[in-house]
TIVO-2410 file (N, C-alpha, C; in nm, 3 decimals):
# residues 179
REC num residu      c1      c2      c3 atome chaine
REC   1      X   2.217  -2.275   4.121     N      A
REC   1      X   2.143  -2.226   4.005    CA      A
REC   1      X   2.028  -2.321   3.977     C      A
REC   2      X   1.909  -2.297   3.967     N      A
REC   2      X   1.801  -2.357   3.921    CA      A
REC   2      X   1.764  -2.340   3.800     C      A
REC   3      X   1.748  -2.510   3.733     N      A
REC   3      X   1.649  -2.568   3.603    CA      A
REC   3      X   1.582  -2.463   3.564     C      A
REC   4      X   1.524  -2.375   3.508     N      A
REC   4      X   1.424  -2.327   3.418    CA      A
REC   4      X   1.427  -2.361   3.283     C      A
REC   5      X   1.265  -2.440   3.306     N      A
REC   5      X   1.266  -2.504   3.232    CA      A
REC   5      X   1.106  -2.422   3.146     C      A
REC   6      X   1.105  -2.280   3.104     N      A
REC   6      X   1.027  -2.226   3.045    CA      A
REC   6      X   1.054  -2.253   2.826     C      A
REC   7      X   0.988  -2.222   2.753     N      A
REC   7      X   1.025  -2.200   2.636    CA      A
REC   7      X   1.072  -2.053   2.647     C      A
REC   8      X   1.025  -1.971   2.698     N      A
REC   8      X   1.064  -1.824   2.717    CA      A
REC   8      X   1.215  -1.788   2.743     C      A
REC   9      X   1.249  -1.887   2.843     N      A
REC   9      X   1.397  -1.875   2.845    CA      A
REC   9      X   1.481  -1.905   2.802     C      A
REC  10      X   1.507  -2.044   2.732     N      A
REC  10      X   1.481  -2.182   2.608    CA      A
REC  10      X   1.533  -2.078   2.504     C      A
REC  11      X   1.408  -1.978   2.467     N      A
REC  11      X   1.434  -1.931   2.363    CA      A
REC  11      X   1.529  -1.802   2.335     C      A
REC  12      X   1.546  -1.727   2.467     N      A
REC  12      X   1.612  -1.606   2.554    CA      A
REC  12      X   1.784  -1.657   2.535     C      A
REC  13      X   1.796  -1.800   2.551     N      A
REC  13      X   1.951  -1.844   2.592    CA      A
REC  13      X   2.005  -1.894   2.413     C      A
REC  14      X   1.889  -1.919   2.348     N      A
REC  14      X   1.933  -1.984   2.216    CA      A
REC  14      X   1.937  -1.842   2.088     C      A
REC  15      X   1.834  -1.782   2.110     N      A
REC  15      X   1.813  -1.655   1.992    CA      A
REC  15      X   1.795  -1.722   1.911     C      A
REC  16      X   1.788  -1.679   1.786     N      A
REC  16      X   1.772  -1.755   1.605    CA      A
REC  16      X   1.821  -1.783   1.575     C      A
REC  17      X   2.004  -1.852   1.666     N      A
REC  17      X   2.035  -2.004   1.663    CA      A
REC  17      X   2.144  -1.913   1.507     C      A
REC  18      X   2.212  -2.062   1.500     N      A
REC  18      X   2.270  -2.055   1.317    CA      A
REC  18      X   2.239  -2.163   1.226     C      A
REC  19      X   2.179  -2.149   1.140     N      A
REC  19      X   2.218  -2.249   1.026    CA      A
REC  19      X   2.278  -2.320   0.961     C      A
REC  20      X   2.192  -2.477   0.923     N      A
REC  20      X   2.331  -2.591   0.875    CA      A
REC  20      X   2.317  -2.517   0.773     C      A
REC  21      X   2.245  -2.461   0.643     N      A
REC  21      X   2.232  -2.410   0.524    CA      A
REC  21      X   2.320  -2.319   0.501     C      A
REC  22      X   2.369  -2.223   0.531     N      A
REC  22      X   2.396  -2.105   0.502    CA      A
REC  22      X   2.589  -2.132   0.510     C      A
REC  23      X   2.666  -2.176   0.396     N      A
REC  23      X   2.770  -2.223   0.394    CA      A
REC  23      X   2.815  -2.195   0.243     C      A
REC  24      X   2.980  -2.228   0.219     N      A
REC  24      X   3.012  -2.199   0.120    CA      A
REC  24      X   3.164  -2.274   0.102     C      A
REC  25      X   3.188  -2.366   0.039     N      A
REC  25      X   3.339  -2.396  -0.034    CA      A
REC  25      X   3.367  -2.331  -0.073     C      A
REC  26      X   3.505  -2.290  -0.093     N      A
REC  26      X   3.545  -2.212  -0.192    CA      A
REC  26      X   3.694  -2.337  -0.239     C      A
REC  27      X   3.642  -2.395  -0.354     N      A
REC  27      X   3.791  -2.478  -0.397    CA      A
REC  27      X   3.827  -2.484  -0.507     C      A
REC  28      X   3.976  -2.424  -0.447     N      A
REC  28      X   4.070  -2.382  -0.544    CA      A
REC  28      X   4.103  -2.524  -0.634     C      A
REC  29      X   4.174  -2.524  -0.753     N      A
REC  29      X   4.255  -2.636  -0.823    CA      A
REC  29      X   4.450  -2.598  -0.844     C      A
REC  30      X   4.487  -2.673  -0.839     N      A
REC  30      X   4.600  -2.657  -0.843    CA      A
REC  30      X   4.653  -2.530  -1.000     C      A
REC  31      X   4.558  -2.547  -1.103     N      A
REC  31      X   4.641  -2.468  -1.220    CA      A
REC  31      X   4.565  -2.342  -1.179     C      A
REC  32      X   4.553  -2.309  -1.044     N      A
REC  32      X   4.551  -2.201  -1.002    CA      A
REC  32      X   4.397  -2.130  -1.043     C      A
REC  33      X   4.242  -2.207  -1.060     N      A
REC  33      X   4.181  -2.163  -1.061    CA      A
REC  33      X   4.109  -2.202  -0.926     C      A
REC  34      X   3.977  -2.166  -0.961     N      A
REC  34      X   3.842  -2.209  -0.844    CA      A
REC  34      X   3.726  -2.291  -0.914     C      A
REC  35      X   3.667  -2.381  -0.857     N      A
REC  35      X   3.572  -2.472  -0.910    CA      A
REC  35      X   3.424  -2.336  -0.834     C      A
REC  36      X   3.323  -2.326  -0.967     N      A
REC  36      X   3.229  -2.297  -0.918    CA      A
REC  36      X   3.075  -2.371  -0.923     C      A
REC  37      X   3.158  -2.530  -0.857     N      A
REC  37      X   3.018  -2.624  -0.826    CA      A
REC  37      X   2.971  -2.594  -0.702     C      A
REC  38      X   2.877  -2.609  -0.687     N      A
REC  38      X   2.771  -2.595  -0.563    CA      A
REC  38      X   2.810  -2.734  -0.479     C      A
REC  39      X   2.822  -2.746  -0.331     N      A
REC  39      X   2.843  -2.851  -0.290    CA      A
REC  39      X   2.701  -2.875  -0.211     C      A
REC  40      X   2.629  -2.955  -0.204     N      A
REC  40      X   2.486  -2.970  -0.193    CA      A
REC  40      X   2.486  -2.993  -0.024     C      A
REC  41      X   2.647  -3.061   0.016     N      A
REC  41      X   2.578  -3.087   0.146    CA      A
REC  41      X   2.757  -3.138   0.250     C      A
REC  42      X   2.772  -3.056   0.336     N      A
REC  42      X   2.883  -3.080   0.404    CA      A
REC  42      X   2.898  -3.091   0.544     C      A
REC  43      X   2.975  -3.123   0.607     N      A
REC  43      X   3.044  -3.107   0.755    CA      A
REC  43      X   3.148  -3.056   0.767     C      A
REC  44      X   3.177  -3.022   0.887     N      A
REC  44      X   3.285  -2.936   0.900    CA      A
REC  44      X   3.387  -3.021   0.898     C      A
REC  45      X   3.547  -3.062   0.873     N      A
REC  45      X   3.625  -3.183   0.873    CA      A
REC  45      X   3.663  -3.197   1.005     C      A
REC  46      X   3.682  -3.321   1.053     N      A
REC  46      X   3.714  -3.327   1.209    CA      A
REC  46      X   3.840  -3.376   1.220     C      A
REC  47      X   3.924  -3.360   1.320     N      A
REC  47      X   4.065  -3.376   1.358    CA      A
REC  47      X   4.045  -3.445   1.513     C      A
REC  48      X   4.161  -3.525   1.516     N      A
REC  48      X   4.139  -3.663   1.647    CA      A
REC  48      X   4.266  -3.597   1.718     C      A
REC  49      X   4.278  -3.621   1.842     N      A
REC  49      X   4.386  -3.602   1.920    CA      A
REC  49      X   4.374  -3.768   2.007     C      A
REC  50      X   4.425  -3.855   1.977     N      A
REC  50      X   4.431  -3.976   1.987    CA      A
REC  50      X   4.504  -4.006   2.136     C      A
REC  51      X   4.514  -4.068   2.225     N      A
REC  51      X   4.560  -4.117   2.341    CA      A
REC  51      X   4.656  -4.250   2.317     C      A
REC  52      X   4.752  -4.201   2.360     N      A
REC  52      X   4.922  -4.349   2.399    CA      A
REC  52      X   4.892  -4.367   2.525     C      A
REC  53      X   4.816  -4.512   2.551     N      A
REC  53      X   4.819  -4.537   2.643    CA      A
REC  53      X   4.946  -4.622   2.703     C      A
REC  54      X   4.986  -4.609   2.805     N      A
REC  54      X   5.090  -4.618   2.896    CA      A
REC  54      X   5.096  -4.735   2.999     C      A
REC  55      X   5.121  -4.848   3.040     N      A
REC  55      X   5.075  -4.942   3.128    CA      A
REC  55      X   5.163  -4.900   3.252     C      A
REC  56      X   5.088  -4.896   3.371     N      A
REC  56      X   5.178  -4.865   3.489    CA      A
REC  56      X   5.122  -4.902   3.611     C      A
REC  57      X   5.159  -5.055   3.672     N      A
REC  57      X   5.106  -5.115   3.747    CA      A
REC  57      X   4.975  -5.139   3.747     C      A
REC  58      X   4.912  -5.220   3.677     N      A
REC  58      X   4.805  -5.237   3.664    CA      A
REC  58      X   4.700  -5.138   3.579     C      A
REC  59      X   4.744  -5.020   3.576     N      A
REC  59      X   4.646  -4.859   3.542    CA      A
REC  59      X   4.709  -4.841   3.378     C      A
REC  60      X   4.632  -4.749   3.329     N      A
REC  60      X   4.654  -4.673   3.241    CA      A
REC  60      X   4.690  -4.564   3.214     C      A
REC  61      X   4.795  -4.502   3.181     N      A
REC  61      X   4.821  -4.376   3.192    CA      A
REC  61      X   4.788  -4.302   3.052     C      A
REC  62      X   4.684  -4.227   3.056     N      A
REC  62      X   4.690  -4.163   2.853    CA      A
REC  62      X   4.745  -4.039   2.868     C      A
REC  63      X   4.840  -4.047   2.775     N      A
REC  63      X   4.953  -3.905   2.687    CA      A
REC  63      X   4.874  -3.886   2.601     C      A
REC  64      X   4.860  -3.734   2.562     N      A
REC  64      X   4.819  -3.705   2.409    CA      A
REC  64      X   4.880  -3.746   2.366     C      A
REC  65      X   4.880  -3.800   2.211     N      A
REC  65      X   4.917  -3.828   2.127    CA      A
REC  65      X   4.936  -3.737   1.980     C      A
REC  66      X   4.949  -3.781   1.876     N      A
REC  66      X   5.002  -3.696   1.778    CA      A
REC  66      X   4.843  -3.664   1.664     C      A
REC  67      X   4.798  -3.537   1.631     N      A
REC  67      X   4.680  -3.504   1.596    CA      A
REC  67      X   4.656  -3.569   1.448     C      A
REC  68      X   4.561  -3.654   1.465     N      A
REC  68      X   4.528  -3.691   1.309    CA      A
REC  68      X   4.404  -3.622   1.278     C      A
REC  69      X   4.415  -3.577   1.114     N      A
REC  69      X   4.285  -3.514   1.048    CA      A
REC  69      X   4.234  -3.609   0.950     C      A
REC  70      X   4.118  -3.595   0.951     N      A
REC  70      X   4.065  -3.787   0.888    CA      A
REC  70      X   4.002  -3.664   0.728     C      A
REC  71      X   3.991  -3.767   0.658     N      A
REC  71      X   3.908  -3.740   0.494    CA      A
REC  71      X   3.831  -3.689   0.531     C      A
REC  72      X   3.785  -3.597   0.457     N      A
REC  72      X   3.655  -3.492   0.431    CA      A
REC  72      X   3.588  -3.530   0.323     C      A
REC  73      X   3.427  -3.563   0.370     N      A
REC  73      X   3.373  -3.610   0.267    CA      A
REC  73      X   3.256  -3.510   0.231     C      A
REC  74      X   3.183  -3.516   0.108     N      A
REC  74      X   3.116  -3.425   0.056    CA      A
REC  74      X   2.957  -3.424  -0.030     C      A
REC  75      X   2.946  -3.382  -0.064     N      A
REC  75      X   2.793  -3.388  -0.196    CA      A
REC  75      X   2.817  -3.309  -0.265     C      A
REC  76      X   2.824  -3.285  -0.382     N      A
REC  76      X   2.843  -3.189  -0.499    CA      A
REC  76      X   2.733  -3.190  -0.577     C      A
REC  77      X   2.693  -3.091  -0.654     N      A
REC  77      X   2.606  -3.097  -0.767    CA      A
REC  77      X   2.686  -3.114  -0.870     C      A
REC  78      X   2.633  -3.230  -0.953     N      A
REC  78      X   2.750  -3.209  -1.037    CA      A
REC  78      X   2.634  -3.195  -1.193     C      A
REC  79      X   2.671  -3.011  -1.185     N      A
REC  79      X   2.699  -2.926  -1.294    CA      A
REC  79      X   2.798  -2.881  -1.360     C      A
REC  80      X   2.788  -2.829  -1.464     N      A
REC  80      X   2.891  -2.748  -1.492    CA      A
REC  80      X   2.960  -2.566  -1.436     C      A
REC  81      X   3.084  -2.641  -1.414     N      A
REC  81      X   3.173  -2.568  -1.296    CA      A
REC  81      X   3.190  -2.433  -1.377     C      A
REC  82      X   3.199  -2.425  -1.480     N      A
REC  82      X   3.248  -2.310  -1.553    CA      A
REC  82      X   3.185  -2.267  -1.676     C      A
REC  83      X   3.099  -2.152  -1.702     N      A
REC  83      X   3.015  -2.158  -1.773    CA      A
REC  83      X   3.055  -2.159  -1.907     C      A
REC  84      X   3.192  -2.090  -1.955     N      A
REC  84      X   3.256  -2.129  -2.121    CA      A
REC  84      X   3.289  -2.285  -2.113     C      A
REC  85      X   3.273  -2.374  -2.028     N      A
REC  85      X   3.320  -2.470  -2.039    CA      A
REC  85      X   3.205  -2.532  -2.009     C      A
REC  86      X   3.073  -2.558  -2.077     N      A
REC  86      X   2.936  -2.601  -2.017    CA      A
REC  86      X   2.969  -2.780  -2.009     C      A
REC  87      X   3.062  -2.822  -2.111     N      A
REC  87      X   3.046  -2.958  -2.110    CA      A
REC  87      X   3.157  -3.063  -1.965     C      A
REC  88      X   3.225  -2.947  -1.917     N      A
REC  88      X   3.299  -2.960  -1.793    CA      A
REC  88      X   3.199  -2.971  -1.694     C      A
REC  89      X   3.194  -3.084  -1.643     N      A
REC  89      X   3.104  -3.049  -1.477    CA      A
REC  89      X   3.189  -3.069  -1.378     C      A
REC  90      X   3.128  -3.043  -1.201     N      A
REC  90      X   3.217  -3.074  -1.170    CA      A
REC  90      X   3.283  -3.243  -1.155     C      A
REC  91      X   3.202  -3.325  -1.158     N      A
REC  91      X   3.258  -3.485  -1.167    CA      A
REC  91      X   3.378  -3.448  -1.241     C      A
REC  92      X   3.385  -3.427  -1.348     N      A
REC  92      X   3.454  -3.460  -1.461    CA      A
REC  92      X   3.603  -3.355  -1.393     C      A
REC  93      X   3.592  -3.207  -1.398     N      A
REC  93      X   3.709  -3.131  -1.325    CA      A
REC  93      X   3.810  -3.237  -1.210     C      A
REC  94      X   3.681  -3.287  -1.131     N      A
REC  94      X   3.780  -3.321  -0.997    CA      A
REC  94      X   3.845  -3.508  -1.064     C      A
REC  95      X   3.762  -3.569  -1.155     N      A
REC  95      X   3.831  -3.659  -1.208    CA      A
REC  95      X   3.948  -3.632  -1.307     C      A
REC  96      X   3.957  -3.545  -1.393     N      A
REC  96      X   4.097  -3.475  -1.451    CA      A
REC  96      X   4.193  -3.398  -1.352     C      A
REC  97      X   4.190  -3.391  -1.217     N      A
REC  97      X   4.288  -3.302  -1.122    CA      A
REC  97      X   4.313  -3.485  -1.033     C      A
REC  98      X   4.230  -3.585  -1.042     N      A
REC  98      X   4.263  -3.658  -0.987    CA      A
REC  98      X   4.340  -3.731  -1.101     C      A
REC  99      X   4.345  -3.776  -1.197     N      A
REC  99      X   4.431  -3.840  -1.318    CA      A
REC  99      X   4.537  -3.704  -1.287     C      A
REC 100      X   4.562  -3.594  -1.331     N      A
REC 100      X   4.664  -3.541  -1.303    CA      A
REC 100      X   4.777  -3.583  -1.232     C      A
REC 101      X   4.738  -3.681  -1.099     N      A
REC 101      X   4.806  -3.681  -0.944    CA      A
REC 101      X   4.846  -3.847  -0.981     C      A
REC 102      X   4.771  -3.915  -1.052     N      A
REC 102      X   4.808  -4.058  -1.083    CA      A
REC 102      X   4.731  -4.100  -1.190     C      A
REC 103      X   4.807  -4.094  -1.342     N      A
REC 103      X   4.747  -4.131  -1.431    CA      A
REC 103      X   4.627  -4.272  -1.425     C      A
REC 104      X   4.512  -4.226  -1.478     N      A
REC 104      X   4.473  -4.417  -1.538    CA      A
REC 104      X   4.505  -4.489  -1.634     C      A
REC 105      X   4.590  -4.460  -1.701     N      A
REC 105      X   4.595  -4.557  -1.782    CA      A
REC 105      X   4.801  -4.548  -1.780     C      A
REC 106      X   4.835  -4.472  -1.735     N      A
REC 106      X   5.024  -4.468  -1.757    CA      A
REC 106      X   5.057  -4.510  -1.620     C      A
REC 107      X   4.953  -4.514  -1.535     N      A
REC 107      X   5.015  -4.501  -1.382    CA      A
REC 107      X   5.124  -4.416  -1.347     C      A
REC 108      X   5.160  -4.297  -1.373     N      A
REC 108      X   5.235  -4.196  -1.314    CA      A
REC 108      X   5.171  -4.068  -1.296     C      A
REC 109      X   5.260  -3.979  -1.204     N      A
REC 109      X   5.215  -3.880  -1.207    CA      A
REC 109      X   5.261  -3.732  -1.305     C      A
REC 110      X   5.214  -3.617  -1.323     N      A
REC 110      X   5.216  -3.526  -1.361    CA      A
REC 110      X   5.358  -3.439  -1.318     C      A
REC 111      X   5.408  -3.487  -1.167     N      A
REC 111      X   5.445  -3.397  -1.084    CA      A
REC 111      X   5.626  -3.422  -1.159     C      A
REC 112      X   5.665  -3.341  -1.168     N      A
REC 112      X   5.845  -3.289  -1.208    CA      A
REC 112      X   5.853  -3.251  -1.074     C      A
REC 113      X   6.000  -3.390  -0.990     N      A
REC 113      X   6.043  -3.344  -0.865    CA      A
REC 113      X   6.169  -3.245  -0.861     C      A
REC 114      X   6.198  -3.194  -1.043     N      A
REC 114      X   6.318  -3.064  -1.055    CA      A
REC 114      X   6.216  -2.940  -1.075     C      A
REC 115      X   6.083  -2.981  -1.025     N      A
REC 115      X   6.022  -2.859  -1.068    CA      A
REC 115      X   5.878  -2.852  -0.977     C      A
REC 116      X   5.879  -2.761  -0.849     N      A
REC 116      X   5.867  -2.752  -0.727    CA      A
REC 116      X   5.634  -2.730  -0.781     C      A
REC 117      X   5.691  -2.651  -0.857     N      A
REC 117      X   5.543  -2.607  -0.927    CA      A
REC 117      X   5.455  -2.680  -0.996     C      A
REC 118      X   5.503  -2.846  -1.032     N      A
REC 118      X   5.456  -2.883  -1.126    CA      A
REC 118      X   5.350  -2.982  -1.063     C      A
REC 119      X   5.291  -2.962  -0.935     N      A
REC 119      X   5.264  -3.042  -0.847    CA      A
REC 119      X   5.307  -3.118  -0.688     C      A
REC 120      X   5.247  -3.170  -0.643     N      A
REC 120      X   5.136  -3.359  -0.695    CA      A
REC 120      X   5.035  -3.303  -0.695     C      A
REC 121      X   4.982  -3.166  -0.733     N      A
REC 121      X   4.847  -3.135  -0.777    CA      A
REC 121      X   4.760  -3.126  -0.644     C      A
REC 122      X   4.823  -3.029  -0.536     N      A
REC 122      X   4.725  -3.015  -0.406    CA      A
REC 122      X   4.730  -2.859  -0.414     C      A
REC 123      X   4.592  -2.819  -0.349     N      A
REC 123      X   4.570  -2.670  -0.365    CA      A
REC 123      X   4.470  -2.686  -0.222     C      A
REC 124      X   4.487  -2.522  -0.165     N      A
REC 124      X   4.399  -2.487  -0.055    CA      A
REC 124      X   4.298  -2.460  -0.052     C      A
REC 125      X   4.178  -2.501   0.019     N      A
REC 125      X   4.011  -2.499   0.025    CA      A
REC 125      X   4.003  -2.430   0.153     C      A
REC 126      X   3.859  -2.338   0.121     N      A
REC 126      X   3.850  -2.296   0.251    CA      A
REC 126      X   3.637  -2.344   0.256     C      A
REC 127      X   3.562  -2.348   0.429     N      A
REC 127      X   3.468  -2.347   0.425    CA      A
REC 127      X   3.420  -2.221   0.478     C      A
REC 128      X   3.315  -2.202   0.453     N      A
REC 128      X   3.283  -2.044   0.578    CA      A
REC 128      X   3.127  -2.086   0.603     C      A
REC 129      X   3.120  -2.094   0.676     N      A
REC 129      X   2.981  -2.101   0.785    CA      A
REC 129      X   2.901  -1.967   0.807     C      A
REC 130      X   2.774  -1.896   0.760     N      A
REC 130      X   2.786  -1.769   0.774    CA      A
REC 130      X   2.661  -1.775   0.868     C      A
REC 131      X   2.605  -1.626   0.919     N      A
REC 131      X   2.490  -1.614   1.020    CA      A
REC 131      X   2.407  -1.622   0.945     C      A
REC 132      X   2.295  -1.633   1.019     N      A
REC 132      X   2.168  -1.647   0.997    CA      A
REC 132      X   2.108  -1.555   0.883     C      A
REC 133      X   2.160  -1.425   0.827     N      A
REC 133      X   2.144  -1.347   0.727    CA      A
REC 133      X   2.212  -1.362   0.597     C      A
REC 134      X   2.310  -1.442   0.631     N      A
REC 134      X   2.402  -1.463   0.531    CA      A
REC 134      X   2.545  -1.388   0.475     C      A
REC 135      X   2.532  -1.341   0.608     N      A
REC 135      X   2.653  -1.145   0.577    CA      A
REC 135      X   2.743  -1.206   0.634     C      A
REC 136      X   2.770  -1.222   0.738     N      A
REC 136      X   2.915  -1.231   0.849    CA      A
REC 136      X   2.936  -1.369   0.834     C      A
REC 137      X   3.089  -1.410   0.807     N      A
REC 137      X   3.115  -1.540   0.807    CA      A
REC 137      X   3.133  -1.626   0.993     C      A
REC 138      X   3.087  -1.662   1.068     N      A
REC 138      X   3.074  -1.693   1.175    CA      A
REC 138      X   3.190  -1.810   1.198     C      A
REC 139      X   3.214  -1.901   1.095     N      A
REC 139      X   3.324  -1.962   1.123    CA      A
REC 139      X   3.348  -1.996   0.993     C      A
REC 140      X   3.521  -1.999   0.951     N      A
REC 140      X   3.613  -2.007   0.851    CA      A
REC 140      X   3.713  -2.088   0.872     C      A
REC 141      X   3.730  -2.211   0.786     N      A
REC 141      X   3.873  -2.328   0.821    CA      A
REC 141      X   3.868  -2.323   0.675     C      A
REC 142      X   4.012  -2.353   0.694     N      A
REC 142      X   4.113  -2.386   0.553    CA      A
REC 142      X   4.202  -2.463   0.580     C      A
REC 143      X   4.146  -2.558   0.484     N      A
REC 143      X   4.228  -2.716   0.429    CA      A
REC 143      X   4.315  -2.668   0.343     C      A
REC 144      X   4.467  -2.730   0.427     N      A
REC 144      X   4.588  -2.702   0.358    CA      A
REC 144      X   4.636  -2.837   0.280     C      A
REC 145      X   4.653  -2.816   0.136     N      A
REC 145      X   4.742  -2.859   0.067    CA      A
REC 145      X   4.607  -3.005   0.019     C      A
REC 146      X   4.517  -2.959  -0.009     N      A
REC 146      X   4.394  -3.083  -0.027    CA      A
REC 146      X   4.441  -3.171  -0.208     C      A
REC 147      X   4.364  -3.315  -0.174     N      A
REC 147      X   4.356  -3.342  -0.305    CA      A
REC 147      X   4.213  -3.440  -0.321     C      A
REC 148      X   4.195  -3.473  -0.419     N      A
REC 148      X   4.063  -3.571  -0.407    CA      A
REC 148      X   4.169  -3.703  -0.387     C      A
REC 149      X   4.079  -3.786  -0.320     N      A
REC 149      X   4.100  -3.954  -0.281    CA      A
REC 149      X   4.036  -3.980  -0.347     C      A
REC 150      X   3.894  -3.919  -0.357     N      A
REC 150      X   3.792  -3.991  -0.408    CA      A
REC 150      X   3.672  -3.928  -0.486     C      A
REC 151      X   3.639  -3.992  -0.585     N      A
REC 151      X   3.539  -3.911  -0.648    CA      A
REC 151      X   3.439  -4.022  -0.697     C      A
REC 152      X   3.340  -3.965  -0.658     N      A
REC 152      X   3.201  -4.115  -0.620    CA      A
REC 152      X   3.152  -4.111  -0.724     C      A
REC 153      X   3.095  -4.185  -0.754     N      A
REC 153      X   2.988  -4.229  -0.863    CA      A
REC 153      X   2.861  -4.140  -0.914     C      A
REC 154      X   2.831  -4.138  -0.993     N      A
REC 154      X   2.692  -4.080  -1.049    CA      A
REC 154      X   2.579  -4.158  -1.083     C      A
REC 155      X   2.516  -4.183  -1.012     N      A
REC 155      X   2.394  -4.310  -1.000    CA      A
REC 155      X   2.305  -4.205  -1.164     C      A
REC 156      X   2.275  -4.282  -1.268     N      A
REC 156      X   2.214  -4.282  -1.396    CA      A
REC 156      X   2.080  -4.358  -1.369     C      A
REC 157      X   1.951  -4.306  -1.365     N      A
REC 157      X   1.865  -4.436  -1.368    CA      A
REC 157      X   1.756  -4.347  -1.460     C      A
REC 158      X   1.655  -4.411  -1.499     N      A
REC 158      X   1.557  -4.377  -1.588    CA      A
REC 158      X   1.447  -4.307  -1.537     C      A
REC 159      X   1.449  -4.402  -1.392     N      A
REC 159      X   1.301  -4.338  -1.335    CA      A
REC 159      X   1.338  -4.207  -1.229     C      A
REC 160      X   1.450  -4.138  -1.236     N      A
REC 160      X   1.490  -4.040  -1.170    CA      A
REC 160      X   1.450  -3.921  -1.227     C      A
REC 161      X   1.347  -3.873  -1.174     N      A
REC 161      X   1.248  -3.730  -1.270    CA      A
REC 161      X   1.330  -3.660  -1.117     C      A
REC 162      X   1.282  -3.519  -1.186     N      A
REC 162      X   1.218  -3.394  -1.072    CA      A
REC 162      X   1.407  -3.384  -0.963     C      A
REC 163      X   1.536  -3.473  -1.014     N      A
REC 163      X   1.672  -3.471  -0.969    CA      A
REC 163      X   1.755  -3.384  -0.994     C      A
REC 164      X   1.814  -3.320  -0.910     N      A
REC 164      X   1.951  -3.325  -0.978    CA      A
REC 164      X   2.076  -3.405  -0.975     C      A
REC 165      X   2.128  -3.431  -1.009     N      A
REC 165      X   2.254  -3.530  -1.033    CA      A
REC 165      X   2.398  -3.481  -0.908     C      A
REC 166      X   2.373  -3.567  -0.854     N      A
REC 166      X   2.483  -3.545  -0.714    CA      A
REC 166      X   2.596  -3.660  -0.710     C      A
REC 167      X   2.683  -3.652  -0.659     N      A
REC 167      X   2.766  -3.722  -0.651    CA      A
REC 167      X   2.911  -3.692  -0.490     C      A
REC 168      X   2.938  -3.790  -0.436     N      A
REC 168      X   3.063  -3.795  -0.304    CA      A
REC 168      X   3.169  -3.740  -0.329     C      A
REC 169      X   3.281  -3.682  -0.298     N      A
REC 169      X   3.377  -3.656  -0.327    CA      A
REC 169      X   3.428  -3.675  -0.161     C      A
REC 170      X   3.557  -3.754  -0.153     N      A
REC 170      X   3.660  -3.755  -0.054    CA      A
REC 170      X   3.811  -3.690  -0.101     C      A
REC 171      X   3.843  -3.555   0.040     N      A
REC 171      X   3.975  -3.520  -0.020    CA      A
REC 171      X   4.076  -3.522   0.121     C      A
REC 172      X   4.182  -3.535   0.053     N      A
REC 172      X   4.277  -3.578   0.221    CA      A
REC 172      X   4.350  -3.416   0.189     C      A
REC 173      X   4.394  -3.372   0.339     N      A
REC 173      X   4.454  -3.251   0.333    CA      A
REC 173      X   4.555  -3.241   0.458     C      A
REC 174      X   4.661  -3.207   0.444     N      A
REC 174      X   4.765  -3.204   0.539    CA      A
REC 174      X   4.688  -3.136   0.687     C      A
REC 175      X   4.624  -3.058   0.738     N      A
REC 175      X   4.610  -2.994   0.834    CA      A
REC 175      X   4.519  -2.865   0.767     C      A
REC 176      X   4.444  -2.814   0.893     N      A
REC 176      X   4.342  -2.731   0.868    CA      A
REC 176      X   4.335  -2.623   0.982     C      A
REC 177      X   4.306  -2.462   0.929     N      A
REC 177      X   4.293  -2.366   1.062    CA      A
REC 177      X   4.205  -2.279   1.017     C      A
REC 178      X   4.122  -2.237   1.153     N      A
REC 178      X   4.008  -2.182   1.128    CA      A
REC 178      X   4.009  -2.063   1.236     C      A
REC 179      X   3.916  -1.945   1.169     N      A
REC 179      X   3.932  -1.816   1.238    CA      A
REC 179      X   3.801  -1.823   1.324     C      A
***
């Protein structure tokens, strides 16, 4: 098979391509609603299939190993998630679902282990990746059983005109599957 190396063909083998833009969270909270913050900016979460290496005369032998899924990290706008609730943004939601899971100031949690429902406050997220039009979801994973680790800071400064106010969020999730 021969290199062609035209734009004509270039462009023949790629078409109009898909978009990092055209995406959507959808995340649930544990008291059984949905957050409707905008997440400004994501990746898809990645999962490792790690190698046991094996010593055997001198060589290496690698076994798969057991699949780890690492933190998913994020950008949020942080507005308000719910419009009867204007003074709720999302910072503030995912910092009350994270105190939920481990108080700040009691150090415990929320969760009743005689009461299957009452937590540790993890709920399922899904992403969807859509085409280039915005109609057909092209790829769909759902994070099972997510919670925040982490919820980043909100940089405040004076000379910040023409912003909107963003902020990190890290959430760990048992395992993830996508259609």
């Amino acid at each position: 098979m021969s290199l062609n190396l035209t734009l004509r063909d270039f462009k023949d083998r790629v078409g109009l391509g898909t978009r990092a833009n055209r995406y959507k969270v959808i995340m649930n909270i544990p008291s059984g609603g949905r957050f409707g913050v905008e997440v400004a900016a994501a990746t898809l979460p990645e999962s490792e299939l790690p190698a046991i290496p094996v010593a055997f005369r001198g060589r290496i032998l690698k076994i798969p190993g057991d699949r780890l899924y690492k933190p998913w990290t994020f950008t949020v706008y942080d507005s308000p998630y719910n419009i009867e609730v204007a003074s709720k943004t999302g910072w503030k939601a995912l910092h009350d679902w994270s105190n939920s899971i481990n108080n700040h100031v009691s150090n415990i949690t929320a969760w009743d282990p005689d009461n299957p429902n009452s937590g540790p406050g993890v709920a399922d997220w899904e992403i969807h990746h859509y085409d280039l039009n915005g109609n057909d979801v092209l790829k769909k994973m759902k994070l099972w059983n997510c919670w925040p680790s982490s919820v980043g800071d909100v940089v405040l400064t004076a000379g910040g005109m023409d912003q909107l106010l963003t902020f990190q969020c890290t959430v760990e999730y048992e395992y993830f599957t996508y259609e």
